[in-house]
Backbone as CSV, one residue per row, in Angstrom:
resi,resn,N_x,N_y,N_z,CA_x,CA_y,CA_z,C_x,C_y,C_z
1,UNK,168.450,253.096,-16.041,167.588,251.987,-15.635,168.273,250.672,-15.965
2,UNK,168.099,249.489,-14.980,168.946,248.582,-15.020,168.380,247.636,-16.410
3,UNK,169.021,246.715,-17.026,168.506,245.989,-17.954,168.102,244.073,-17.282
4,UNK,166.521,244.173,-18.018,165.914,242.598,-17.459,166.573,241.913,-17.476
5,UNK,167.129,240.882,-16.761,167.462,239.365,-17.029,166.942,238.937,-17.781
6,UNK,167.098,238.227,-19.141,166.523,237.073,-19.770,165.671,235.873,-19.095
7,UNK,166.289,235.867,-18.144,165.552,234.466,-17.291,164.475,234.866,-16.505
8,UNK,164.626,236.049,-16.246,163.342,237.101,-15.501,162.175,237.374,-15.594
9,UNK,161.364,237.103,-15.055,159.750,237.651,-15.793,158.863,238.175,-14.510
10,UNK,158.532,238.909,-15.175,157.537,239.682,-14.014,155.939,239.638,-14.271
11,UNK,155.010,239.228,-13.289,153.644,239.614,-13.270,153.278,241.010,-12.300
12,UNK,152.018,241.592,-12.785,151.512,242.650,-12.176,150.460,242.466,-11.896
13,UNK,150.347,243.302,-10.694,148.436,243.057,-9.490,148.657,244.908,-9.658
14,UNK,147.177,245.445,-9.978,146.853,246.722,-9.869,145.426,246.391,-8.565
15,UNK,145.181,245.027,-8.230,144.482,245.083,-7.124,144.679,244.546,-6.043
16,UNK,146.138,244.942,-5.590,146.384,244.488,-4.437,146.629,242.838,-4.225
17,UNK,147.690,242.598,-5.215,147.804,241.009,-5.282,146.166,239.780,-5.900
18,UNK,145.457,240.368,-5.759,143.956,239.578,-6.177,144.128,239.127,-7.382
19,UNK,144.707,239.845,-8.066,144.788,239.315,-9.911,146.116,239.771,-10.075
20,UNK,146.779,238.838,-10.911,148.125,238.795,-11.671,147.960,239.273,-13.075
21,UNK,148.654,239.809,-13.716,148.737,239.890,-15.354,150.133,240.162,-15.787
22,UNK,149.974,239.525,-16.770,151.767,240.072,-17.616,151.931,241.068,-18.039
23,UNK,150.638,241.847,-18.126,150.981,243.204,-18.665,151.397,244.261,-17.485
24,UNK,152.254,245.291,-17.929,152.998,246.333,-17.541,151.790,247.431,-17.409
25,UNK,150.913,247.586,-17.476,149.383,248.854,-17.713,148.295,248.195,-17.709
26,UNK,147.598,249.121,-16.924,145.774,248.647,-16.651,145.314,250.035,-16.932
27,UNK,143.825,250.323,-17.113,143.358,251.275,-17.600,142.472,251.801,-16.267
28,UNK,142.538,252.655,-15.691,142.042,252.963,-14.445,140.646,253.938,-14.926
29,UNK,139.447,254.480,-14.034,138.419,254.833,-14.865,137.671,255.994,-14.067
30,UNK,138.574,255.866,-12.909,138.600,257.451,-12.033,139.450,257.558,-11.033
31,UNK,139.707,259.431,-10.455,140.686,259.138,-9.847,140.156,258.712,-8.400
32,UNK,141.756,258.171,-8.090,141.703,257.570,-6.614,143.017,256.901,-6.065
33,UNK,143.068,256.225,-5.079,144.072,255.734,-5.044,144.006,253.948,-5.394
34,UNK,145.518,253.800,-5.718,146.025,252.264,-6.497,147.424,251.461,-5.644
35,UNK,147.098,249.993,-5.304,148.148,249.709,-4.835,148.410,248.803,-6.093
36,UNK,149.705,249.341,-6.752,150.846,248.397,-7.754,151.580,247.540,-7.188
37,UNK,151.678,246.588,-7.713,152.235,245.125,-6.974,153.025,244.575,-8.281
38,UNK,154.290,244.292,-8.297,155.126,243.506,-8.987,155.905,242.400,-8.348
39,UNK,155.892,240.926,-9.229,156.556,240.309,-8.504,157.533,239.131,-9.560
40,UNK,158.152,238.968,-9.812,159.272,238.145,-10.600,158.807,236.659,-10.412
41,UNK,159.439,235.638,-11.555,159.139,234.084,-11.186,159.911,233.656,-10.174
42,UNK,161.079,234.761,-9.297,161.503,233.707,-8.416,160.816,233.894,-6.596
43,UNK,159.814,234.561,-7.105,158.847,234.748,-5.918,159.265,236.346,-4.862
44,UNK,159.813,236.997,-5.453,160.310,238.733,-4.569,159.435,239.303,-5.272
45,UNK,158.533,239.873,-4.845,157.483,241.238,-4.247,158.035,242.630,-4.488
46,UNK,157.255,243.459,-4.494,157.667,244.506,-4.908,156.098,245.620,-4.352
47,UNK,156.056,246.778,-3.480,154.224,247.055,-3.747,154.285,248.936,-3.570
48,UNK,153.784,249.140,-4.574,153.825,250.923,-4.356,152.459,251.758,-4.604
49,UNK,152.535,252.258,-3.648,150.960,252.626,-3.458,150.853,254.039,-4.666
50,UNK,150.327,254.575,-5.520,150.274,255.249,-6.728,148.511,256.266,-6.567
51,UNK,149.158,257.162,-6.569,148.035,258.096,-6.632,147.247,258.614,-8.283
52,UNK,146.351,258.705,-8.474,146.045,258.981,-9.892,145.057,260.347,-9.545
53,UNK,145.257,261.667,-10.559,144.375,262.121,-10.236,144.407,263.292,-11.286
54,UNK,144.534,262.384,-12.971,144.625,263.350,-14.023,143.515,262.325,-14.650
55,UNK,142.522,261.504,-13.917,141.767,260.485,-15.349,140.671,261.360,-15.806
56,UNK,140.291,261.344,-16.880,139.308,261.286,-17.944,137.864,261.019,-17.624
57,UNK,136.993,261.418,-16.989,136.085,260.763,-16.075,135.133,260.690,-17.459
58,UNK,134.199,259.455,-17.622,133.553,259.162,-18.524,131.789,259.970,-17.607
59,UNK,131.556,260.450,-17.867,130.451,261.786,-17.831,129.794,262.322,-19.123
60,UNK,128.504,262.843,-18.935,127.696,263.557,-20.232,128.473,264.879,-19.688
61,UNK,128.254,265.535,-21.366,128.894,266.563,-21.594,127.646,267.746,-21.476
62,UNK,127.575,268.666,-20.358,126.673,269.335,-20.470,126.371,270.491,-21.302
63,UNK,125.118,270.595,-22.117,125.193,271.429,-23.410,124.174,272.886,-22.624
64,UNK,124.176,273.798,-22.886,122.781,274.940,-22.578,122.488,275.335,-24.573
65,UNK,121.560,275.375,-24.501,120.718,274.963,-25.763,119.811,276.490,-25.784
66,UNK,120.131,277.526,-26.527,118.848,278.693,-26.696,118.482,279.164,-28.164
67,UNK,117.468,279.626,-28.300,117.140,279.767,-29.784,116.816,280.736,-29.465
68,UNK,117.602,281.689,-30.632,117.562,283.225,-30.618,117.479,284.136,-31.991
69,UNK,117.180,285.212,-31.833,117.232,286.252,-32.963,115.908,285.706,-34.382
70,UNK,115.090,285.143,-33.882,114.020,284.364,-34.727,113.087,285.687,-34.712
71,UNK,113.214,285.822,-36.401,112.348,286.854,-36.878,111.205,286.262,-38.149
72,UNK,110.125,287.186,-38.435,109.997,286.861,-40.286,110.196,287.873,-41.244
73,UNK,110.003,287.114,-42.142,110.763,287.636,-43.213,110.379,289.639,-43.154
74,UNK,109.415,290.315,-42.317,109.964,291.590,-42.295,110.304,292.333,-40.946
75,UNK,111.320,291.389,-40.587,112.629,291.408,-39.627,110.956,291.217,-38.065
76,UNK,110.098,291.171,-38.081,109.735,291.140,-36.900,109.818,290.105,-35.910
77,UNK,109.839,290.039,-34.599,110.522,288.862,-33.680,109.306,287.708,-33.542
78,UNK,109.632,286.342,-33.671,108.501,285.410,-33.427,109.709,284.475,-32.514
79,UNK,108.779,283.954,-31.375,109.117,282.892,-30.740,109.116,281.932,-31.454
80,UNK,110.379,281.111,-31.558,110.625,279.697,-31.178,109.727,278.520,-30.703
81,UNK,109.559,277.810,-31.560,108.590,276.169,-31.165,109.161,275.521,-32.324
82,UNK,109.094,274.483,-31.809,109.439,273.149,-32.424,108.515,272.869,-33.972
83,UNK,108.834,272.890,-34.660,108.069,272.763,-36.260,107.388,273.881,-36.915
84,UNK,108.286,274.947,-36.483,107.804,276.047,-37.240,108.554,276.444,-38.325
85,UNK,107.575,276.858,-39.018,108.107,277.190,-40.302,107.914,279.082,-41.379
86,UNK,109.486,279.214,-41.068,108.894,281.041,-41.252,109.411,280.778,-42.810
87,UNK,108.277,281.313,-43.844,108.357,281.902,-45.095,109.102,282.760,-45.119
88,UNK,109.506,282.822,-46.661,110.393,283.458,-47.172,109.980,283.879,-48.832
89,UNK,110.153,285.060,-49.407,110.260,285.114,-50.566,111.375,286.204,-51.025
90,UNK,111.387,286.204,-52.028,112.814,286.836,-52.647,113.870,286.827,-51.821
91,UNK,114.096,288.609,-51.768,115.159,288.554,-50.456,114.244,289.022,-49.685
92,UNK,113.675,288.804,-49.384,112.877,288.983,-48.217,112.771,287.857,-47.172
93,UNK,113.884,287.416,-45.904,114.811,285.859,-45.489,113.764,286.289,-44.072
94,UNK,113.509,285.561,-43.465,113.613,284.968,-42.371,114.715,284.997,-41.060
95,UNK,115.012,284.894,-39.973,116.135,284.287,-39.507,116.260,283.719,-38.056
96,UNK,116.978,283.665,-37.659,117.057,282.439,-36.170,117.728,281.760,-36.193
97,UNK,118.672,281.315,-35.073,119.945,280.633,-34.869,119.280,279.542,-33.740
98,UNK,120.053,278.362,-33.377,120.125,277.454,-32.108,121.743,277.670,-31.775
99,UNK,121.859,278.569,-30.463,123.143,278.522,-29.925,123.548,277.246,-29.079
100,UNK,124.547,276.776,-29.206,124.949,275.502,-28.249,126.273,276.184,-27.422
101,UNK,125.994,275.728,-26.137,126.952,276.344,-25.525,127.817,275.060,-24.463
102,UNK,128.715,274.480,-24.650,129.496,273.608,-23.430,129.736,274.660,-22.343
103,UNK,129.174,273.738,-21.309,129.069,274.154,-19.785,130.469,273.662,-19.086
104,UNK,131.725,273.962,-19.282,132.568,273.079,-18.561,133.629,273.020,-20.112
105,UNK,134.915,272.390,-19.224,136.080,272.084,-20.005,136.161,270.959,-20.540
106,UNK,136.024,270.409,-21.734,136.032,269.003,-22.276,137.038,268.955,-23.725
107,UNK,137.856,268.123,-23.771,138.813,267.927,-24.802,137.910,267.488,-26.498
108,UNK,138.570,268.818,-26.804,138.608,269.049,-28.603,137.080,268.466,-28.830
109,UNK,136.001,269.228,-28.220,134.608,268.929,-28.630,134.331,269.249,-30.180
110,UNK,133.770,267.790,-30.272,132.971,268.271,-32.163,131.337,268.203,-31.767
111,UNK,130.767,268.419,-32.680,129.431,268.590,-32.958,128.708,267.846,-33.626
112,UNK,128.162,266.784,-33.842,127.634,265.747,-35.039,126.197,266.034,-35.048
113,UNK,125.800,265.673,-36.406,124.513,265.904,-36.888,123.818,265.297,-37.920
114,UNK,122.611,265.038,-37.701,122.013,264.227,-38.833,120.615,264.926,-39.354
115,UNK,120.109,264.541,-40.101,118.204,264.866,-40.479,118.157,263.883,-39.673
116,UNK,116.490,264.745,-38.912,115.774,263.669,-38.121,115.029,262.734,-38.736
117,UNK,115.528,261.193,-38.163,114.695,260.381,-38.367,115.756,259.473,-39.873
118,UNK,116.860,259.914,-40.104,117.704,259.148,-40.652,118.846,258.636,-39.744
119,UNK,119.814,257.238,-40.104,120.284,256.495,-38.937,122.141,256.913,-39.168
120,UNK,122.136,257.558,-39.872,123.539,258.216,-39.856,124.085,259.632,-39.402
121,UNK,125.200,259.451,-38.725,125.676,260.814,-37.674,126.806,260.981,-38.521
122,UNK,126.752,262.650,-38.870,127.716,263.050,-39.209,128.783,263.898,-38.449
123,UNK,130.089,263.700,-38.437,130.816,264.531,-37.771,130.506,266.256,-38.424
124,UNK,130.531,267.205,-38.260,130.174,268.456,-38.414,131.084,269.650,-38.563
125,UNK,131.586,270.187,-36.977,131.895,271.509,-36.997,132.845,271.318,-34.879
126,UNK,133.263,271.566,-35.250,134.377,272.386,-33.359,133.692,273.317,-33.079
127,UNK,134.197,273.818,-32.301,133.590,274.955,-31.314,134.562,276.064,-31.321
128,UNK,134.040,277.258,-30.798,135.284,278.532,-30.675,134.370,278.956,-29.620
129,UNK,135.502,278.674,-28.183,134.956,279.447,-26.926,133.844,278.540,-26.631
130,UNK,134.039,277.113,-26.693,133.031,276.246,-26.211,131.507,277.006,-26.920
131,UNK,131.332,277.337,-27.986,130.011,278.272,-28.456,129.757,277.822,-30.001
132,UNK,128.787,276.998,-30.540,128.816,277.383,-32.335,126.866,277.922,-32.644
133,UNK,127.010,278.247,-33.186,125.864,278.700,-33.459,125.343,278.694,-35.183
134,UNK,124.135,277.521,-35.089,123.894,276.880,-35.884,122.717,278.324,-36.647
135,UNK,122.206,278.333,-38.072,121.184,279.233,-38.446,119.998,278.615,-38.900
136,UNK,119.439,278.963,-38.970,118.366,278.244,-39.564,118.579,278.383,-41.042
137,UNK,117.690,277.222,-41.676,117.947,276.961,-42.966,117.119,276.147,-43.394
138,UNK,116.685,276.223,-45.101,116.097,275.058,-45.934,116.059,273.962,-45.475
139,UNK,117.076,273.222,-45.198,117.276,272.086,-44.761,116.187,271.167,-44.294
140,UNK,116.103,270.070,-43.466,115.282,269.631,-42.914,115.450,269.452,-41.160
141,UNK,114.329,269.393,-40.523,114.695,268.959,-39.353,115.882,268.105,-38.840
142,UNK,116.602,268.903,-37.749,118.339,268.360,-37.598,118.106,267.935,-36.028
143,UNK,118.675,266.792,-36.095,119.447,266.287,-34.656,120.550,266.372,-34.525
144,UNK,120.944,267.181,-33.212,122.815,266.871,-32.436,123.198,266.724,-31.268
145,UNK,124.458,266.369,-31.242,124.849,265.828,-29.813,126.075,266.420,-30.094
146,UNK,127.137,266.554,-28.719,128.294,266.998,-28.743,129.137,265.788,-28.182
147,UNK,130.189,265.928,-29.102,130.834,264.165,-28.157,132.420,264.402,-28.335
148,UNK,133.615,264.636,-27.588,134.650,265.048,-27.394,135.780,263.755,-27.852
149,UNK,137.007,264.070,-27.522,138.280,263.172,-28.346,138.159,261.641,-27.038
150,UNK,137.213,261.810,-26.039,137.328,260.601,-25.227,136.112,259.750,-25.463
151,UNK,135.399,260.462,-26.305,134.115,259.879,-26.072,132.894,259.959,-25.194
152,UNK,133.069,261.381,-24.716,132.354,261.716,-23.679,130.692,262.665,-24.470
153,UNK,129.743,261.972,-24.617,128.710,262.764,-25.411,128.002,263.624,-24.283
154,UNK,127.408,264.383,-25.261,126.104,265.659,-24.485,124.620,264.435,-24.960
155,UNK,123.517,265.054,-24.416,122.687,264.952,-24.703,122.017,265.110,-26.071
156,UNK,121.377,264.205,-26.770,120.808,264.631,-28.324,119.631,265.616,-27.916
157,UNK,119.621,266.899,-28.826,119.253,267.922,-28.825,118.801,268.171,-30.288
158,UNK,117.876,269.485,-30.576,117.215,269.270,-32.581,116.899,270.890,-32.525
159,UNK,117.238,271.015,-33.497,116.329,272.285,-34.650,115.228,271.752,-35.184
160,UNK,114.600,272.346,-34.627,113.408,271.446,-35.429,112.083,272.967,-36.558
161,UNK,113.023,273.736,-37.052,112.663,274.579,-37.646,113.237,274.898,-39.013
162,UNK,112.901,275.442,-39.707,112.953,275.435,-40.977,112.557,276.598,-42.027
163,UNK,112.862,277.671,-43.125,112.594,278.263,-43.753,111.918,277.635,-44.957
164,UNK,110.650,278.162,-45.127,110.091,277.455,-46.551,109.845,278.910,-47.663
165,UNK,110.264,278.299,-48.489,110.040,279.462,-49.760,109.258,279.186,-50.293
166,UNK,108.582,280.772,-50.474,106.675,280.493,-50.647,106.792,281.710,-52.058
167,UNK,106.749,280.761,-53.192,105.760,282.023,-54.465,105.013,280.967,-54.949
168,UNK,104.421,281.736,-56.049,103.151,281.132,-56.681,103.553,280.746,-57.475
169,UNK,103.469,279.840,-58.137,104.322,278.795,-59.387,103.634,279.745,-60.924
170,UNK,102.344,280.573,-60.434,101.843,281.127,-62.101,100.725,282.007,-61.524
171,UNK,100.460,282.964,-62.120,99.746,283.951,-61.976,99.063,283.864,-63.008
172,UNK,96.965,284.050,-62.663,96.444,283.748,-63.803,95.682,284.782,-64.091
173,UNK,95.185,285.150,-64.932,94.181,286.748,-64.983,93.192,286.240,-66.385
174,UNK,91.971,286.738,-65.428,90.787,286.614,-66.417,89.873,287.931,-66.279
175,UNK,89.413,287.726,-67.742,88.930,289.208,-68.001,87.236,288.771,-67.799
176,UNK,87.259,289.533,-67.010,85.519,289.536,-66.444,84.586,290.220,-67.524
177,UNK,85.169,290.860,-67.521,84.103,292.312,-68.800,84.959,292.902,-69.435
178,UNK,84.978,293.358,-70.592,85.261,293.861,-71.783,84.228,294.559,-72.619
179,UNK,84.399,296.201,-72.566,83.330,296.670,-73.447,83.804,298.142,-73.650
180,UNK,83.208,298.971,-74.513,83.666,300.607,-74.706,83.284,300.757,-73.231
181,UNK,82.899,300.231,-72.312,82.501,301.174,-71.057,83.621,300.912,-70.166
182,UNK,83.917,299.497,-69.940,84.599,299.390,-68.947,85.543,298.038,-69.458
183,UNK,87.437,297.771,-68.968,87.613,296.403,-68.811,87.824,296.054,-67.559
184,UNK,87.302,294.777,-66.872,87.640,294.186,-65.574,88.281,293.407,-65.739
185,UNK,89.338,293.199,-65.116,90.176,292.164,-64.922,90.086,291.445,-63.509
186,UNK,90.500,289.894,-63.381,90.743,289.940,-62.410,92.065,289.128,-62.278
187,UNK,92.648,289.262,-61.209,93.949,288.530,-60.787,93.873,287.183,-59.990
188,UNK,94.406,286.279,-60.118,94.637,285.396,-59.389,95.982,284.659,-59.236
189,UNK,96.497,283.926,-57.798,97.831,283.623,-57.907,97.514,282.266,-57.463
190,UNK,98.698,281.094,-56.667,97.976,279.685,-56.115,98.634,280.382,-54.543
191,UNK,98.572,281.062,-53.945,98.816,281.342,-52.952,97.774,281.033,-52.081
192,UNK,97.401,280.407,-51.080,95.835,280.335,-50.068,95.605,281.992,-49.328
193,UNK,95.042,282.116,-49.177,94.419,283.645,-48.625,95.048,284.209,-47.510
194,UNK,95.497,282.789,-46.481,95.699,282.505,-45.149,97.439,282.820,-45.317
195,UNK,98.032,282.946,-45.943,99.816,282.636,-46.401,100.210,283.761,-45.622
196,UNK,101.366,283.517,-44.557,101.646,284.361,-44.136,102.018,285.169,-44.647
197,UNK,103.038,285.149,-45.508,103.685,286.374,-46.508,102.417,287.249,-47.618
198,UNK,102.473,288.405,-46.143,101.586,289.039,-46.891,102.110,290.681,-46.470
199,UNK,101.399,291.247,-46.518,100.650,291.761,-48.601,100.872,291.254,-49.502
200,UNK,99.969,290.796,-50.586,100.455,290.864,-51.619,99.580,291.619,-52.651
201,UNK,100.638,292.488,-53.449,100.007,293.500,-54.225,100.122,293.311,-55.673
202,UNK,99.507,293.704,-56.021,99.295,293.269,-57.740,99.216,294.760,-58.676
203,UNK,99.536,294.615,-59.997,99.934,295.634,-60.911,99.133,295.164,-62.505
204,UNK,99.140,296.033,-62.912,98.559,295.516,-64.248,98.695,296.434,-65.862
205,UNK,99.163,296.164,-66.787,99.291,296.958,-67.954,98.527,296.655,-69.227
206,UNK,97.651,297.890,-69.469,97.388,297.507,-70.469,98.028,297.947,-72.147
207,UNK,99.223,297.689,-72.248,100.342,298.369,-73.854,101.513,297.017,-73.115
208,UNK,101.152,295.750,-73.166,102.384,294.364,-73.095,103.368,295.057,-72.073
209,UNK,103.186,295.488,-70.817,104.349,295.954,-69.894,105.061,296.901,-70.087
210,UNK,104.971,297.724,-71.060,105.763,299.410,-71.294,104.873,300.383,-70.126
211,UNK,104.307,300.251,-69.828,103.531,300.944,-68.432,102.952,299.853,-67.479
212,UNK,102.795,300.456,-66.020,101.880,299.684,-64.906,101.446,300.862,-64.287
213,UNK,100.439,300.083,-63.922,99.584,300.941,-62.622,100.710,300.932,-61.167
214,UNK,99.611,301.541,-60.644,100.312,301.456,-58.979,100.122,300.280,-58.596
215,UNK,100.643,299.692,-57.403,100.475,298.009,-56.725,99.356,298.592,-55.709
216,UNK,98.586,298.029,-56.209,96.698,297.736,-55.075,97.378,296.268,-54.207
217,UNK,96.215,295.996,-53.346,96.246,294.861,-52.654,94.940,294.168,-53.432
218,UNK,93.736,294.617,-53.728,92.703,294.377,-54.868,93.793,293.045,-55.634
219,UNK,92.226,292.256,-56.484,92.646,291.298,-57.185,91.865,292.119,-58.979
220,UNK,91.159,292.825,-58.592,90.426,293.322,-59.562,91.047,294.796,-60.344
221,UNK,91.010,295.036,-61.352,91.341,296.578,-61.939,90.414,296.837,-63.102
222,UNK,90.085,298.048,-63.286,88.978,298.457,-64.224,90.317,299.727,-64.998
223,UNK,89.227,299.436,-66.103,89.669,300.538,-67.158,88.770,301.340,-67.721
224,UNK,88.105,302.580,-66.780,87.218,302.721,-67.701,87.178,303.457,-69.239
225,UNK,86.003,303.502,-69.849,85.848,303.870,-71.255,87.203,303.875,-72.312
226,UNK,87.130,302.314,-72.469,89.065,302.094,-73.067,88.598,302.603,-74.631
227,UNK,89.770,302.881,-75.794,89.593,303.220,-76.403,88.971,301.849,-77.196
228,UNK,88.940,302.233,-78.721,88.735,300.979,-79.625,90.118,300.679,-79.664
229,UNK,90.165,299.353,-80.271,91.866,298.751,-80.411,91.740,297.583,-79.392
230,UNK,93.325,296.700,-79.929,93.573,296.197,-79.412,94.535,296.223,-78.233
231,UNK,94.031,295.376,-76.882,94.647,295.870,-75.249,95.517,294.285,-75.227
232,UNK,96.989,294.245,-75.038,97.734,293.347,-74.764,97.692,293.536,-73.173
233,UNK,97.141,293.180,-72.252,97.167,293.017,-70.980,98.248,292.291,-69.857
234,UNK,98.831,292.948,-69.174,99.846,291.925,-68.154,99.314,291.926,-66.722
235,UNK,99.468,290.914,-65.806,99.487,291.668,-64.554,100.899,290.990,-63.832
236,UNK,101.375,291.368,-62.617,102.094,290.923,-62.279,102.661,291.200,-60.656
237,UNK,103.014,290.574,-59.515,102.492,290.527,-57.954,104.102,291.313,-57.171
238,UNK,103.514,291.526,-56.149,104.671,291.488,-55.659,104.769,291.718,-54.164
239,UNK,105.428,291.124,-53.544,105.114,290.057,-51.695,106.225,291.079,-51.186
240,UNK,105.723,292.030,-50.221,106.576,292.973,-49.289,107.452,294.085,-50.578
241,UNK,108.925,293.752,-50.180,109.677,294.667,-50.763,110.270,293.950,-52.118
242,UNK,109.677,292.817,-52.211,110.297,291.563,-53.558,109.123,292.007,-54.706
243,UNK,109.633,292.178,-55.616,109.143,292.536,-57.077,109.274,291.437,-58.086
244,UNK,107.812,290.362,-58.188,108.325,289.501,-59.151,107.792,289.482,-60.741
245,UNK,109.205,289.628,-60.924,108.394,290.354,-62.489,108.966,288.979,-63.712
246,UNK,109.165,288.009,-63.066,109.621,286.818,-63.783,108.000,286.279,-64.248
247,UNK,107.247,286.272,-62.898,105.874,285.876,-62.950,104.684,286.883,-63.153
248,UNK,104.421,286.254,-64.616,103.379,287.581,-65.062,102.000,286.217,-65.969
249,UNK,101.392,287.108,-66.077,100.205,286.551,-66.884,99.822,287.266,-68.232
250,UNK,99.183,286.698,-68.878,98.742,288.146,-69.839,97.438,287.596,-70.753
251,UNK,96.919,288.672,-71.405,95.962,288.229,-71.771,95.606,289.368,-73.221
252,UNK,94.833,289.077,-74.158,94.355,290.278,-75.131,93.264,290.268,-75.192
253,UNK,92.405,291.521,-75.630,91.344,292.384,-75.408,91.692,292.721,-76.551
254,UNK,90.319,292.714,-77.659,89.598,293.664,-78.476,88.639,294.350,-78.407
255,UNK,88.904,295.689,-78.251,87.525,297.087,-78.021,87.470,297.122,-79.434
256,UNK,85.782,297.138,-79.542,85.476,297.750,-80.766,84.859,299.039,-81.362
């Protein structure tokens, strides 16, 4: 390539002579065709007609959005809605994903995300096979969008679901009756009646937890004709296949 004259200077028209500029590049914003025009200070022309047809087209990025595999916590299937919330206790989980899927070829897509209703976007996670698949979680309600290395975004899209972990902060037991004939106990937890995570079954000992009964669904247990002595009493619950034996109550009884 030949070398500029010093004394030489060139302007450029990317619109057909209409506008001049000193710069050597214009930023074009789809394809099509371009007439390039160069021309020096001593007035010689120059014009080459230039085809473009690798641009970057500034477009939403189309997302397909499905929520799948949403169970509760004893694996059975529940539909998907917006602000639901499946309980959980022990290991006894919940589960459900939001799959995001890019419809189309778009350069080095990320994923950003925030809690709804806060004003900061976080960059996140890429994709494998244009596919990520988010799970449900503790967390709080999430907003996202997909937005690529040009700046090309998807539509804002949300999880708007959530796992809540549900036990009873204390288990309380009061003794109704006490006598050589009979002891009643009864059980109580802070659970509402209505809680999804149910069964819940209850146990009770009377020798401080070296024995239990069987798990009833009952809040009540009788003993009849207990001996004389003293009864160190426990009870203690337990939600599906989770055994919580952290949370107990207890109470003492003198037969006379």
């Amino acid at each position: 390539m030949a070398e500029k004259h010093p004394d030489v200077k060139f302007e450029y028209s990317f619109s057909d002579g209409k506008y001049w500029s000193p710069y050597d590049h214009c930023r074009v914003w789809e394809n099509g065709t371009y007439d390039l025009m160069i021309r020096d200070n001593y007035g010689q022309t120059a014009k080459r007609v230039y085809e473009e047809t690798n641009i970057v087209e500034d477009k939403e990025i189309p997302v397909k959005i499905e929520y799948v595999d949403f169970t509760d916590c004893y694996g059975n299937p529940v539909e998907y809605y917006d602000g639901i919330e499946l309980e959980e206790t022990g290991d006894m989980r919940p589960s459900g994903k939001m799959k995001i899927t890019i419809e189309g070829d778009f350069n080095d897509p990320w994923l950003y995300i925030r809690k709804k209703g806060e004003p900061i976007w976080h960059k996140y996670t890429n994709f494998s096979n244009n596919v990520y698949e988010e799970w449900l979680s503790h967390d709080s309600k999430r907003e996202h969008y997909v937005m690529d290395s040009y700046g090309r975004k998807s539509r804002t899209f949300t999880l708007e679901g959530i796992i809540k972990p549900v036990n009873p902060s204390s288990l309380e037991i009061k003794i109704v009756h006490a006598d050589s004939g009979v002891i009643i106990t009864e059980v109580k937890d802070n659970l509402p009646d209505e809680a999804t995570v149910l069964p819940r079954r209850y146990s009770i000992s009377y020798d401080n937890g070296k024995s239990w009964s069987d798990w009833q669904l009952g809040r009540y247990f009788q003993k009849l004709k207990p001996n004389s002595g003293q009864y160190l009493i426990k009870v203690k619950v337990k939600y599906g296949r989770y055994e919580d034996n952290k949370n107990t109550a207890s109470a003492t009884v003198t037969i006379k």
